[in-house]
C-alpha positions as CSV (number, residue, x, y, z in Angstrom):
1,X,93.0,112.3,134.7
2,X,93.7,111.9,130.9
3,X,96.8,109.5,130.3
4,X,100.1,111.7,129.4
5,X,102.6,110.2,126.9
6,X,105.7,109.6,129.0
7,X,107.4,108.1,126.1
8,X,107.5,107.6,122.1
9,X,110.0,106.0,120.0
10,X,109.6,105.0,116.4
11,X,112.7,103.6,114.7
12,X,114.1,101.4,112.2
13,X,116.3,98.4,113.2
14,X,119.5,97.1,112.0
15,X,117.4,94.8,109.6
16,X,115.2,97.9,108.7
17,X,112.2,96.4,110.1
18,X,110.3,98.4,112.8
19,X,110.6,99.1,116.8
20,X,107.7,101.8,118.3
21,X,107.6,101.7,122.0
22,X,104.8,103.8,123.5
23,X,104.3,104.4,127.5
24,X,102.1,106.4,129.4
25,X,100.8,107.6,132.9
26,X,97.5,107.0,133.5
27,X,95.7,106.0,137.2
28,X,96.2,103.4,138.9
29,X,93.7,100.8,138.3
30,X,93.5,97.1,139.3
31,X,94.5,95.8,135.6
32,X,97.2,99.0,135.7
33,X,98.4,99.1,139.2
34,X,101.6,99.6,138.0
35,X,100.2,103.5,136.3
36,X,101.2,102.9,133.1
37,X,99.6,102.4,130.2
38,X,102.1,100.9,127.6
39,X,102.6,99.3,123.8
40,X,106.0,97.8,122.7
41,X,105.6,96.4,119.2
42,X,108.0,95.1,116.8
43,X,107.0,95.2,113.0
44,X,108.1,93.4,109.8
45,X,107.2,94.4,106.2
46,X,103.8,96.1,107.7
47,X,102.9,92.9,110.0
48,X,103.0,93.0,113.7
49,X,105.1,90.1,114.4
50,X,106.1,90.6,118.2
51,X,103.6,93.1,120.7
52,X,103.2,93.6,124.4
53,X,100.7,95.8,126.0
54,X,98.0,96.2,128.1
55,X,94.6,97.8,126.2
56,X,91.7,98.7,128.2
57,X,89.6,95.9,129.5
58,X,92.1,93.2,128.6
59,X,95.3,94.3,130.7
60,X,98.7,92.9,130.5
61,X,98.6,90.6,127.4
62,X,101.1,89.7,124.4
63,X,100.7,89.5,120.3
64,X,102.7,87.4,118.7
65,X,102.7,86.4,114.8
66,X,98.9,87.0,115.0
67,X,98.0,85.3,118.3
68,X,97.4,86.7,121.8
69,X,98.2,85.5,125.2
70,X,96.9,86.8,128.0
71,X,99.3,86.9,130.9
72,X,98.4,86.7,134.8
73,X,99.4,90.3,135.9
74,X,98.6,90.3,139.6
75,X,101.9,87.8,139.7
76,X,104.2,90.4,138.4
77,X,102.4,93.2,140.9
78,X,105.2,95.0,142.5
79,X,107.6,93.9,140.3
80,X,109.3,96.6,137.3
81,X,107.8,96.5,133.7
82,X,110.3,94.9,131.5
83,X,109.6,94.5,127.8
């Protein structure tokens, strides 16, 4: 099954700065047992300053001001994705 785009939202905020939220349905898999394949990002004069999302091979995980953290998804199994 190919992923389908559930969601896409690009938009400026009240600071004119950027918000793009991307979701989509994919197959369940053990570091997607939720289905979803997702990116939330939140960018300031061209820099990624704030992301969430769970890439291929590396599952849930965050981005922030150039860093990434690696979160421990099989604790939030069962629970809703909240970005």
């Amino acid at each position: 099954m190919k992923a389908v785009l559930l969601l896409y939202e690009k938009y400026p905020d009240t600071y004119g700065n950027t918000v793009e939220i991307k979701i989509w349905s994919v197959p369940h898999t053990e570091l997607r047992p939720h289905g979803l394949k997702y990116s939330l990002v939140y960018i300031v004069d061209r820099c990624r300053v704030v992301g969430y999302d769970n890439e291929t091979g590396k599952g849930d995980h965050k981005h922030i001001d150039g860093s990434e953290y690696f979160t421990n998804s099989r604790a939030r199994r069962g629970c809703a994705l909240i970005f």
